[in-house]
PyMOL Python script that loads the backbone (N, CA, C, O; Angstrom):
from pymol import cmd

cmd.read_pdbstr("""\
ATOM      1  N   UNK A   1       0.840  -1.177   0.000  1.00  0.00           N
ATOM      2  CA  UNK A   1       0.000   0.000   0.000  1.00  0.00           C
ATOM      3  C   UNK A   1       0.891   1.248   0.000  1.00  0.00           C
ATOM      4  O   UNK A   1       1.831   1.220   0.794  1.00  0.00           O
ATOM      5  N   UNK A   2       0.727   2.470  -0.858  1.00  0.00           N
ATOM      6  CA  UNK A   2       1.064   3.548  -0.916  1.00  0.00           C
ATOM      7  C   UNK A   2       1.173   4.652   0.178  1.00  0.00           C
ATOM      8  O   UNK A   2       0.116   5.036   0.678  1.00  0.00           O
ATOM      9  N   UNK A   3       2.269   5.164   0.573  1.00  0.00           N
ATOM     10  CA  UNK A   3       2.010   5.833   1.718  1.00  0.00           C
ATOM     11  C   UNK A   3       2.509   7.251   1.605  1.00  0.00           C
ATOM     12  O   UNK A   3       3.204   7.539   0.631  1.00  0.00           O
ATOM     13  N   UNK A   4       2.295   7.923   2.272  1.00  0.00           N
ATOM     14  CA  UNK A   4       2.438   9.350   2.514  1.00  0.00           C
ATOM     15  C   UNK A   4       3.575   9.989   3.578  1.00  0.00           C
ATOM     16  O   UNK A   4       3.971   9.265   4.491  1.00  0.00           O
ATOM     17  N   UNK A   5       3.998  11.110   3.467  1.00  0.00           N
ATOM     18  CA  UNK A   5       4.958  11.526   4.665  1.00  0.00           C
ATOM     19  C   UNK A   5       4.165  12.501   4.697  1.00  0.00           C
ATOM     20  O   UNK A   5       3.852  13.173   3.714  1.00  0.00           O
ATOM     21  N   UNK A   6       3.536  12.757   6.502  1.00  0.00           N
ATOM     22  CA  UNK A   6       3.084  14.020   6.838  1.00  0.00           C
ATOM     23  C   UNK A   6       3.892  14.699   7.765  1.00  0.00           C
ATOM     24  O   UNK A   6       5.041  14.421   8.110  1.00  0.00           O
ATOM     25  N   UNK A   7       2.917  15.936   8.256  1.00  0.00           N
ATOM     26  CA  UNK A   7       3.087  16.565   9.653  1.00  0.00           C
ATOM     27  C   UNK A   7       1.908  16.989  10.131  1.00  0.00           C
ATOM     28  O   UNK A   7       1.213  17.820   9.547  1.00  0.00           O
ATOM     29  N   UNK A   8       1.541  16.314  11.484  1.00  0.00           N
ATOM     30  CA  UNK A   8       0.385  17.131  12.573  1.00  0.00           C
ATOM     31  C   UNK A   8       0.976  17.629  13.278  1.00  0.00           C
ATOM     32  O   UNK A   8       2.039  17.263  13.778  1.00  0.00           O
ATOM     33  N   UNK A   9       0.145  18.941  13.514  1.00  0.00           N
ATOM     34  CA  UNK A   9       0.505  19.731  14.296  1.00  0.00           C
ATOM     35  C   UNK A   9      -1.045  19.548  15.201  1.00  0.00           C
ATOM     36  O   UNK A   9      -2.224  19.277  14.973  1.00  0.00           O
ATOM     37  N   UNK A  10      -0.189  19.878  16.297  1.00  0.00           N
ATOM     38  CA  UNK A  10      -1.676  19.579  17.515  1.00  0.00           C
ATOM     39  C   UNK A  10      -1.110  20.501  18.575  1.00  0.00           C
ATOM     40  O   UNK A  10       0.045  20.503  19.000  1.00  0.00           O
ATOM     41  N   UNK A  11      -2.401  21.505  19.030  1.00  0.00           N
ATOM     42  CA  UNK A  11      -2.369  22.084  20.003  1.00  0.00           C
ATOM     43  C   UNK A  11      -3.870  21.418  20.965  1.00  0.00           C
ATOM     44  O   UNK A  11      -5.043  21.313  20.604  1.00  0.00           O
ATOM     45  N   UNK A  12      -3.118  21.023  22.430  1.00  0.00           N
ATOM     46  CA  UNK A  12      -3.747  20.802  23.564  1.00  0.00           C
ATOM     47  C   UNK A  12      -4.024  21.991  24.451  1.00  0.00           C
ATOM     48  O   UNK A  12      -3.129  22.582  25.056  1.00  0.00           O
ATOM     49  N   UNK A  13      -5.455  22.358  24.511  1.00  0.00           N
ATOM     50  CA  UNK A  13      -5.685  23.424  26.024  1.00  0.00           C
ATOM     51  C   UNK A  13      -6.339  22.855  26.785  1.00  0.00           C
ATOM     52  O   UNK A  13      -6.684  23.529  27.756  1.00  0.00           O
ATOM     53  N   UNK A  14      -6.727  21.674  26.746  1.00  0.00           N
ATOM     54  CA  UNK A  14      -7.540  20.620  28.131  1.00  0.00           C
ATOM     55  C   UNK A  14      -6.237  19.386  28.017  1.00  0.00           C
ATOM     56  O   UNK A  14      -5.677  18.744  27.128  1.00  0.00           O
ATOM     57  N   UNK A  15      -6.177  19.520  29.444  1.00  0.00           N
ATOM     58  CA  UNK A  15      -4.938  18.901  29.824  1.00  0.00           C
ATOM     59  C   UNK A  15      -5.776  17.076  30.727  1.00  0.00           C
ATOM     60  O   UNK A  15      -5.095  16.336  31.436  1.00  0.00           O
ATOM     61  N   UNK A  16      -6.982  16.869  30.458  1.00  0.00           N
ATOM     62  CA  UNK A  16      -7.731  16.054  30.289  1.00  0.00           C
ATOM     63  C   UNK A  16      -7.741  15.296  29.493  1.00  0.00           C
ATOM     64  O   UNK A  16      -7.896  14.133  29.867  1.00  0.00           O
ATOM     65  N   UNK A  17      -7.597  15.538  28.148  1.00  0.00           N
ATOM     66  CA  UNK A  17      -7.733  15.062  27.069  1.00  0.00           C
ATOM     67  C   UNK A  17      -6.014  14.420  26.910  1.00  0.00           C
ATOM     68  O   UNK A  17      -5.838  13.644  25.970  1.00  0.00           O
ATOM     69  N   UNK A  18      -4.902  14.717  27.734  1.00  0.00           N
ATOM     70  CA  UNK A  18      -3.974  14.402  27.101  1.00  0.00           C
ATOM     71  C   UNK A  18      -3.712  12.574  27.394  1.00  0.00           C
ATOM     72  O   UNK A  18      -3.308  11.755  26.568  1.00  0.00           O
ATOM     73  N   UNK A  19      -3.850  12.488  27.909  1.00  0.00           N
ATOM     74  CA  UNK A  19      -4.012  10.599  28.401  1.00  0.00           C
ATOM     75  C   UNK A  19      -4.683  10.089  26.876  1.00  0.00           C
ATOM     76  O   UNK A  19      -4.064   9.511  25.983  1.00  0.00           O
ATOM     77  N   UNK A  20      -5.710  10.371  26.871  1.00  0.00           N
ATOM     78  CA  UNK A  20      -6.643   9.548  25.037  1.00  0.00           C
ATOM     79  C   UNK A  20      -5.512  10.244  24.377  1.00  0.00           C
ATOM     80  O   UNK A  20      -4.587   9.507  24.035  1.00  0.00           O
ATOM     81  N   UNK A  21      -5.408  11.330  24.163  1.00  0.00           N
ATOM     82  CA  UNK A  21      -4.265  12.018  22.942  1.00  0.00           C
ATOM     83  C   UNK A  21      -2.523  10.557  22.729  1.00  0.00           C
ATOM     84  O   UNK A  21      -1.855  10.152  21.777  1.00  0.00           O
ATOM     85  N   UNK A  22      -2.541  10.294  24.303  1.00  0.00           N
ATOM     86  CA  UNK A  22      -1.066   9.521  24.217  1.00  0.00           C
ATOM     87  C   UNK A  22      -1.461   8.348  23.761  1.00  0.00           C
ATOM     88  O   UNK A  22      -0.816   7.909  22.809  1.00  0.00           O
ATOM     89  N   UNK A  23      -2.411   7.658  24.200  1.00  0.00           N
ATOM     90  CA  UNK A  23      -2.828   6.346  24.210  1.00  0.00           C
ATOM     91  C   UNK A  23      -3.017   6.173  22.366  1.00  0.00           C
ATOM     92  O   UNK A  23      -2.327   5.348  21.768  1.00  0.00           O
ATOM     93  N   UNK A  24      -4.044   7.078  21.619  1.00  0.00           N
ATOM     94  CA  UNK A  24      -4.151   7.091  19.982  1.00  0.00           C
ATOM     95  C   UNK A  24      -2.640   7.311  19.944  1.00  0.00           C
ATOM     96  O   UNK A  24      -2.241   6.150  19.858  1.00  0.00           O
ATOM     97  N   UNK A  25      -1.805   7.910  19.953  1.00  0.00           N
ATOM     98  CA  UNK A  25      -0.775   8.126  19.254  1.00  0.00           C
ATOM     99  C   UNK A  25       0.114   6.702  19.407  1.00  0.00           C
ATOM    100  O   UNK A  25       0.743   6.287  18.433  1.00  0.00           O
ATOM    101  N   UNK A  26       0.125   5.969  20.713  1.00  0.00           N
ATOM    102  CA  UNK A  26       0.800   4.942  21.270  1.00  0.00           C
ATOM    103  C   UNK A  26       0.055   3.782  19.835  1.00  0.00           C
ATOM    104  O   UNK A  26       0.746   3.214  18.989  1.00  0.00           O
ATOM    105  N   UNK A  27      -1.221   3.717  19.924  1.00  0.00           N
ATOM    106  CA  UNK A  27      -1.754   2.933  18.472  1.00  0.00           C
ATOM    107  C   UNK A  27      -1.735   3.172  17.399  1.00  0.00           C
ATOM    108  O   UNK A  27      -2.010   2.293  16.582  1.00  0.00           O
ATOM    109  N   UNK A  28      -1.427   4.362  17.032  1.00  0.00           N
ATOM    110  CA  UNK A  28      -0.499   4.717  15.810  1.00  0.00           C
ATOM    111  C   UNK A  28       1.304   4.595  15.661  1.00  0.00           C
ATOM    112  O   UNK A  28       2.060   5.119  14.843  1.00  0.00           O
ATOM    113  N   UNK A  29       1.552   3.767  16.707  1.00  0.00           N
ATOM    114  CA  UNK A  29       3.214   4.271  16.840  1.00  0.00           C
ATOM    115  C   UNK A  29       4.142   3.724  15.411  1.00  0.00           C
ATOM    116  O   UNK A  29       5.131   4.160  14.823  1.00  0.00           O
ATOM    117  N   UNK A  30       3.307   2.636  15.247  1.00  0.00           N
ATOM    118  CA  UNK A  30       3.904   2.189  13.549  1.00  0.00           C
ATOM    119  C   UNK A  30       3.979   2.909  12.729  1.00  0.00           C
ATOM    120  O   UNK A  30       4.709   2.366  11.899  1.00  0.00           O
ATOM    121  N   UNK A  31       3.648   3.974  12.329  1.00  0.00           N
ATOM    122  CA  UNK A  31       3.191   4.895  11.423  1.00  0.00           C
ATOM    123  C   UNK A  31       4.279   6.339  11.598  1.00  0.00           C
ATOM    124  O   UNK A  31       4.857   6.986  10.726  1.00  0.00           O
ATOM    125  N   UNK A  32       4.254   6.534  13.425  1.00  0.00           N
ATOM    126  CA  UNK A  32       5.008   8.070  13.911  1.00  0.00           C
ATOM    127  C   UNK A  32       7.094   7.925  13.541  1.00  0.00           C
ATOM    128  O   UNK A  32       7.947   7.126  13.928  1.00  0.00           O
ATOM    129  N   UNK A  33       7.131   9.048  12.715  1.00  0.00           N
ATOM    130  CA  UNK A  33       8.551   8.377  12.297  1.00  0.00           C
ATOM    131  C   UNK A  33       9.236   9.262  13.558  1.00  0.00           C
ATOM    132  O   UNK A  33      10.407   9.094  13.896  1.00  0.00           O
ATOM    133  N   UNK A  34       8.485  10.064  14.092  1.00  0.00           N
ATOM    134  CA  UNK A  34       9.010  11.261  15.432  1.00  0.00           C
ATOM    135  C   UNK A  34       7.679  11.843  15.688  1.00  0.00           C
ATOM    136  O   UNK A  34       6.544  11.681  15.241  1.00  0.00           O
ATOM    137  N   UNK A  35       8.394  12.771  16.804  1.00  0.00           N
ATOM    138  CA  UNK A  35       7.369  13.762  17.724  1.00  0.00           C
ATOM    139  C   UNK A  35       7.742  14.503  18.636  1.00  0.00           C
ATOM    140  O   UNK A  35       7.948  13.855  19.662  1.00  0.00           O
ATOM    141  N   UNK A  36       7.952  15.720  18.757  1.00  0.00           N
ATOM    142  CA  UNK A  36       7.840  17.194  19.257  1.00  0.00           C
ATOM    143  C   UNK A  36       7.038  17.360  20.100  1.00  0.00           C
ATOM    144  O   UNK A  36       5.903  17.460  19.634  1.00  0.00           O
ATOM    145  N   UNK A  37       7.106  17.450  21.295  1.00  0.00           N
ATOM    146  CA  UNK A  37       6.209  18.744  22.437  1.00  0.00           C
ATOM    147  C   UNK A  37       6.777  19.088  23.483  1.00  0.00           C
ATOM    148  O   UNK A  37       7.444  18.732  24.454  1.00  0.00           O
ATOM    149  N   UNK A  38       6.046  20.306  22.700  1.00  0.00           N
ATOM    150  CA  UNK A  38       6.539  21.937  23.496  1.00  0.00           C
ATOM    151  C   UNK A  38       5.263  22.052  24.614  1.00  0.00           C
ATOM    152  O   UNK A  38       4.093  21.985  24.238  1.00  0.00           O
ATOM    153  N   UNK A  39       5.675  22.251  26.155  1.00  0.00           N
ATOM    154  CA  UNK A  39       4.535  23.078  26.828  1.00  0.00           C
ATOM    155  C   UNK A  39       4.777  24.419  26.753  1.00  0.00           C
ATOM    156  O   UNK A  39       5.876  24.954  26.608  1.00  0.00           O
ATOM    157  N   UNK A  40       3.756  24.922  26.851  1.00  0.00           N
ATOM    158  CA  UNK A  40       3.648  26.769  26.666  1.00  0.00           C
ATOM    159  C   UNK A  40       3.232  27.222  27.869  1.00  0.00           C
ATOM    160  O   UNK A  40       2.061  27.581  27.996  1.00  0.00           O
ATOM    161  N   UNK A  41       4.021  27.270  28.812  1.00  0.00           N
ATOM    162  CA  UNK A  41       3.161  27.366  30.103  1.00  0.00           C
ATOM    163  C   UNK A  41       2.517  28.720  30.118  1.00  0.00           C
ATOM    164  O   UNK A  41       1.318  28.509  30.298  1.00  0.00           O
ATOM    165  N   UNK A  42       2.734  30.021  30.015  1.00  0.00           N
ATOM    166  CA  UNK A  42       2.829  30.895  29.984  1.00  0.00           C
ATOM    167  C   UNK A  42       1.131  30.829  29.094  1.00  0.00           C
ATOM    168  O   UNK A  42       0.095  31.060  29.717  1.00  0.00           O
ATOM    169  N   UNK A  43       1.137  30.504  27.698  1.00  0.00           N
ATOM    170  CA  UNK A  43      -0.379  30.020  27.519  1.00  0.00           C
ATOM    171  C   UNK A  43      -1.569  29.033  28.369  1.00  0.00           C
ATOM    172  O   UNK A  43      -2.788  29.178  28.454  1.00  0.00           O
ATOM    173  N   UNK A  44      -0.668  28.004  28.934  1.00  0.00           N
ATOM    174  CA  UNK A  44      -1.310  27.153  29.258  1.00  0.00           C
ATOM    175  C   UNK A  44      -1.878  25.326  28.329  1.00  0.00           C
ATOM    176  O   UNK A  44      -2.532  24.293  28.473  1.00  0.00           O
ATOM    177  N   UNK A  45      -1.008  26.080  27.432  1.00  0.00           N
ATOM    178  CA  UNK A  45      -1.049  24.856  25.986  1.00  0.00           C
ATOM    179  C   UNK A  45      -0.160  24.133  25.969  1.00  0.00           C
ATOM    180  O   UNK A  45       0.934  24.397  26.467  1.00  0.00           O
ATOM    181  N   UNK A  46      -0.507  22.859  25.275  1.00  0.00           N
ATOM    182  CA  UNK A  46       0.739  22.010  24.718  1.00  0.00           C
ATOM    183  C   UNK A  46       0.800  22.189  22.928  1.00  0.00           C
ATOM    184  O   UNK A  46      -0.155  21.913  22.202  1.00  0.00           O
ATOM    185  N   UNK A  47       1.619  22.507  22.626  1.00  0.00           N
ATOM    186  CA  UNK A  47       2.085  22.018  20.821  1.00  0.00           C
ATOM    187  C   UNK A  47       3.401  20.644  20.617  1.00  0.00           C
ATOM    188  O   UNK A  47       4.562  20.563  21.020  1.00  0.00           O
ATOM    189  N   UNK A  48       2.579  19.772  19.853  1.00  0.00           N
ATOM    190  CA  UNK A  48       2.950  19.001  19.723  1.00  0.00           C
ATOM    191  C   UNK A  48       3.042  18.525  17.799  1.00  0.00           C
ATOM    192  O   UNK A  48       2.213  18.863  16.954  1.00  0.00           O
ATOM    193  N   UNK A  49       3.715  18.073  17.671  1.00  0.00           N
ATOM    194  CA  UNK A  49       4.098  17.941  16.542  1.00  0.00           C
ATOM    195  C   UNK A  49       4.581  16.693  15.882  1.00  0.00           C
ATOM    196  O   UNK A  49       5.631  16.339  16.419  1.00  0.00           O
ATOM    197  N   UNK A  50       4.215  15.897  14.928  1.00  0.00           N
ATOM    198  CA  UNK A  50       4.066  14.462  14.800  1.00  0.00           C
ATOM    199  C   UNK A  50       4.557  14.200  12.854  1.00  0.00           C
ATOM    200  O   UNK A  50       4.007  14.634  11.842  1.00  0.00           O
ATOM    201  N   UNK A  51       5.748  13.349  13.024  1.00  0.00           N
ATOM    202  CA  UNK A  51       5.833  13.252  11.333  1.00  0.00           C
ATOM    203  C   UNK A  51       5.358  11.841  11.698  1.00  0.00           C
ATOM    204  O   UNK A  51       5.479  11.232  12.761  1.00  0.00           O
ATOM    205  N   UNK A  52       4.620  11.376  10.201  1.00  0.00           N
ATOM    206  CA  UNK A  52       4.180  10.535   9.927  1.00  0.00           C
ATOM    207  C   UNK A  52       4.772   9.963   8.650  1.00  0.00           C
ATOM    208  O   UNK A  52       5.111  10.755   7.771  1.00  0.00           O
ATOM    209  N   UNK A  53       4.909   8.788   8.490  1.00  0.00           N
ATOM    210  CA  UNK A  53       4.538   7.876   6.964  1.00  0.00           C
ATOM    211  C   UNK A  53       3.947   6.942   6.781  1.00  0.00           C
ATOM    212  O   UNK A  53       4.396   5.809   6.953  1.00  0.00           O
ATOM    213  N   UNK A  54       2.494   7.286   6.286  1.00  0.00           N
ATOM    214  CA  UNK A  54       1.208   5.913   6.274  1.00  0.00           C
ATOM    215  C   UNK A  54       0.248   6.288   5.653  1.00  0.00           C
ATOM    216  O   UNK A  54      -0.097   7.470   5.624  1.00  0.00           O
ATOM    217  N   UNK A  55      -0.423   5.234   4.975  1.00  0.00           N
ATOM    218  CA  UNK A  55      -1.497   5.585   4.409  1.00  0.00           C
ATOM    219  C   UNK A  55      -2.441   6.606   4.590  1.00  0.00           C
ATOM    220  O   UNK A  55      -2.761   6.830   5.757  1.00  0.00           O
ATOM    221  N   UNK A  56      -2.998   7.327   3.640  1.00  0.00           N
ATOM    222  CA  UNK A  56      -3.234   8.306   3.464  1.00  0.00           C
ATOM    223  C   UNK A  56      -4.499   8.102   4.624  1.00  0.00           C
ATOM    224  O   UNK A  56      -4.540   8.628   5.736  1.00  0.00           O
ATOM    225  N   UNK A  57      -5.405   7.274   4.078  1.00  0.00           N
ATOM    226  CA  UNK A  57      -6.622   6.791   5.348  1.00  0.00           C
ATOM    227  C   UNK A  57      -6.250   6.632   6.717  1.00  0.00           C
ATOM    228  O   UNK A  57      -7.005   7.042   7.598  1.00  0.00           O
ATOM    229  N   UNK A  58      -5.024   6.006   7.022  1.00  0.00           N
ATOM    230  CA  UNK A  58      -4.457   6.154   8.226  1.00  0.00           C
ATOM    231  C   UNK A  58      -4.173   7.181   9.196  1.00  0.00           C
ATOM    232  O   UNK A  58      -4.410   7.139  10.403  1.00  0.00           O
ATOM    233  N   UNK A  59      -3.549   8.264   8.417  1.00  0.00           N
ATOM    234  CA  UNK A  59      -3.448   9.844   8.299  1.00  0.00           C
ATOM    235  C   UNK A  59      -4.785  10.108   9.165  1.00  0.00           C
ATOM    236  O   UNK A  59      -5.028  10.130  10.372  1.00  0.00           O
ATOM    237  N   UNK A  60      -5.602  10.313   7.889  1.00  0.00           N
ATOM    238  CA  UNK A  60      -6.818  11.080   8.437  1.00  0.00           C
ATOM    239  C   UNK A  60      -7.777  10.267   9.211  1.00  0.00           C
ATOM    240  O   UNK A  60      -8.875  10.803   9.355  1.00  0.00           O
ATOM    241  N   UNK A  61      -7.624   9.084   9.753  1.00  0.00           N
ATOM    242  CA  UNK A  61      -8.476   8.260  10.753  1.00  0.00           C
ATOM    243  C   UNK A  61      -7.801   8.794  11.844  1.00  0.00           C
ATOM    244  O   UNK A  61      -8.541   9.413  12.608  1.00  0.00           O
ATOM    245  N   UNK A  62      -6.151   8.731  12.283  1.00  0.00           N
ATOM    246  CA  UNK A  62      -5.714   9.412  13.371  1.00  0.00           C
ATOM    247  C   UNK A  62      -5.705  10.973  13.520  1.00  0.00           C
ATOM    248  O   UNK A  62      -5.115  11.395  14.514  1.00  0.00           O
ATOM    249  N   UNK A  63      -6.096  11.605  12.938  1.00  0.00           N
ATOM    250  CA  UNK A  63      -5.801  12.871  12.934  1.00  0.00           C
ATOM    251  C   UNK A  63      -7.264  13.133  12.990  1.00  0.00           C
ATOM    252  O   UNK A  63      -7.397  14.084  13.759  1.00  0.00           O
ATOM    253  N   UNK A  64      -8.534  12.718  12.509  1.00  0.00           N
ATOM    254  CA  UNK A  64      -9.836  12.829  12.760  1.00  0.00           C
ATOM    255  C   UNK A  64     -10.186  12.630  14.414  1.00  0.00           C
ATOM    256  O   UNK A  64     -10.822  13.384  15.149  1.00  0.00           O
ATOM    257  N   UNK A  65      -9.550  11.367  14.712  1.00  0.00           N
ATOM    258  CA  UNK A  65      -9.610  11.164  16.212  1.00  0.00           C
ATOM    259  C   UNK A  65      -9.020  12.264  17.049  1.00  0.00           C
ATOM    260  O   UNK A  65      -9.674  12.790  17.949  1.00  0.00           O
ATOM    261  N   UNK A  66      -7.897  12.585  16.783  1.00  0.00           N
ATOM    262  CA  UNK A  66      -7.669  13.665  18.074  1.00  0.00           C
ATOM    263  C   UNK A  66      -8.250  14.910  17.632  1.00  0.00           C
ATOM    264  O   UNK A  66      -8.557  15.708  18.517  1.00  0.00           O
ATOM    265  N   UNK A  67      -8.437  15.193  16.556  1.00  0.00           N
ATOM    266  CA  UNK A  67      -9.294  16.806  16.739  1.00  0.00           C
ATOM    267  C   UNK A  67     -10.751  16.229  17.442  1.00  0.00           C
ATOM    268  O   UNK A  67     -11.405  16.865  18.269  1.00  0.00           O
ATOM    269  N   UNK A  68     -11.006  15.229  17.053  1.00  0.00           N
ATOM    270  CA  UNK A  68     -12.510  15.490  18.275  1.00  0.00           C
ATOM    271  C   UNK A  68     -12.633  14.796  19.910  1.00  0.00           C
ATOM    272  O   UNK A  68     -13.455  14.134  20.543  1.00  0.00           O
ATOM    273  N   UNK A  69     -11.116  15.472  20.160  1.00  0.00           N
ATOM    274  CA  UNK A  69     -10.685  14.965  21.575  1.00  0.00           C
ATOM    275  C   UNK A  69     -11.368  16.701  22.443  1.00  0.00           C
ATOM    276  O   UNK A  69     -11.406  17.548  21.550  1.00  0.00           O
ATOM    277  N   UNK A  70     -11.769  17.210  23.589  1.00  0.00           N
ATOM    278  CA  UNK A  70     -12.244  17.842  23.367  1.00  0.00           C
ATOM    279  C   UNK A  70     -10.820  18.745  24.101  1.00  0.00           C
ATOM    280  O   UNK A  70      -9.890  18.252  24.739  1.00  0.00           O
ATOM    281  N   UNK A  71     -11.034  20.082  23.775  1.00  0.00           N
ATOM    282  CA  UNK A  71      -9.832  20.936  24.153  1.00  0.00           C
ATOM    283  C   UNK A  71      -8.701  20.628  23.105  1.00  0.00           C
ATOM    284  O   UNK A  71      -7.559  20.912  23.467  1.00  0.00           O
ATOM    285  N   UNK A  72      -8.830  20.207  22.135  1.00  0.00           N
ATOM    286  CA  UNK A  72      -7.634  19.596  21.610  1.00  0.00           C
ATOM    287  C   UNK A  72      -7.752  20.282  20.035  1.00  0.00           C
ATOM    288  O   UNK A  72      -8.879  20.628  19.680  1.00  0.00           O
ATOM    289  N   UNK A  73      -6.731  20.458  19.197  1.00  0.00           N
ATOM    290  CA  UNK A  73      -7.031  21.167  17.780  1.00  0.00           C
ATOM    291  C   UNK A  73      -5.810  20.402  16.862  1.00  0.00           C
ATOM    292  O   UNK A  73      -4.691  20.391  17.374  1.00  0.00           O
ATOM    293  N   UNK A  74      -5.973  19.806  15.617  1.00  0.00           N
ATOM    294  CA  UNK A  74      -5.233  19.456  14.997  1.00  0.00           C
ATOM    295  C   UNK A  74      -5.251  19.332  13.614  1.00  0.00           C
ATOM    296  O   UNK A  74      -6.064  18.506  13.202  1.00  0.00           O
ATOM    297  N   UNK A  75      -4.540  19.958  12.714  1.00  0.00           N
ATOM    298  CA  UNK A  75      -3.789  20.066  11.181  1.00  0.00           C
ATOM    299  C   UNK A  75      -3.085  18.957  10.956  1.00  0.00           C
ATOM    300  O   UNK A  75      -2.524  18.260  11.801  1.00  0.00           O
ATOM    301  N   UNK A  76      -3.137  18.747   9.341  1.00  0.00           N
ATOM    302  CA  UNK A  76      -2.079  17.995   8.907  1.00  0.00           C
ATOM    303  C   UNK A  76      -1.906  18.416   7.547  1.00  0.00           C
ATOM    304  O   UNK A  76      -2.811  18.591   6.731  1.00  0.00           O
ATOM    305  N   UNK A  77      -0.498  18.587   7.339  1.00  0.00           N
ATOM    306  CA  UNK A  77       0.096  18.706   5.944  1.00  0.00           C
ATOM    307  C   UNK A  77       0.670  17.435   5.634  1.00  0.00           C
ATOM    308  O   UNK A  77       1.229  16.597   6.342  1.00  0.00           O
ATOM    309  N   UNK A  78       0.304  17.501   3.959  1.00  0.00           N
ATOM    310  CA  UNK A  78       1.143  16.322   3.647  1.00  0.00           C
ATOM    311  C   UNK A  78       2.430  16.797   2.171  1.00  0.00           C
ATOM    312  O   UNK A  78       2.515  17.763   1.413  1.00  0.00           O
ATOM    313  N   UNK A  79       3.141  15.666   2.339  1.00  0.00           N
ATOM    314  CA  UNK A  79       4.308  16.053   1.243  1.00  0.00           C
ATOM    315  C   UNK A  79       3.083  15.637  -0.127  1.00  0.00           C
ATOM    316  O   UNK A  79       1.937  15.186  -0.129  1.00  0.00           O
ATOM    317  N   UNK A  80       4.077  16.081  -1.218  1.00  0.00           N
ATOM    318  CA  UNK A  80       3.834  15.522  -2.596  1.00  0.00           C
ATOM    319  C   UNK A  80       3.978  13.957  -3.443  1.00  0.00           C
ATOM    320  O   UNK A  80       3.591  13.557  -4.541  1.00  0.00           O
ATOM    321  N   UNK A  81       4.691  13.381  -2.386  1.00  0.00           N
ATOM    322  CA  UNK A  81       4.740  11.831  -2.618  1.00  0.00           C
ATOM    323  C   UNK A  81       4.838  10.864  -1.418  1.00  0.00           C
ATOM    324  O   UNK A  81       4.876   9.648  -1.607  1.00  0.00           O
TER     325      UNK A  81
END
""", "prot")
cmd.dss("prot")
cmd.show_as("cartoon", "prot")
cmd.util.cbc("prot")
cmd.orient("prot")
């Protein structure tokens, strides 16, 4: 199957939500080639940042899941091949 190289970017402001946020990412770990996070204390946020290479459906099944984590916001870019 054909796969993709991305990047999510995810910002956390419910610090509730971050346990489900680790646990999906822990079931995606086949897929995470790395990962970035920054706390912002000073906001009160986390940015976190995730390269990927996996199917494109894969992509957006994990990345669908944590944006409707609640407090939680997440993008993804993808490369050209």
């Amino acid at each position: 199957m054909e796969t993709r190289v991305a990047v999510a970017a995810i910002i956390v402001s419910n610090p509730d939500s971050v346990a489900t946020l680790n646990a999906l990412l822990h079931e995606y770990g086949q897929y995470i080639i790395g990962r970035m996070g920054i706390p912002y204390r000073q906001k009160g946020i986390s940015i976190i940042s995730i390269a990927l290479d996996a199917p494109q459906d894969v992509i957006s099944a994990l990345t669908g899941k944590i944006g409707r984590l609640p407090g939680v916001n997440a993008k993804t870019t993808y490369s050209n091949f």
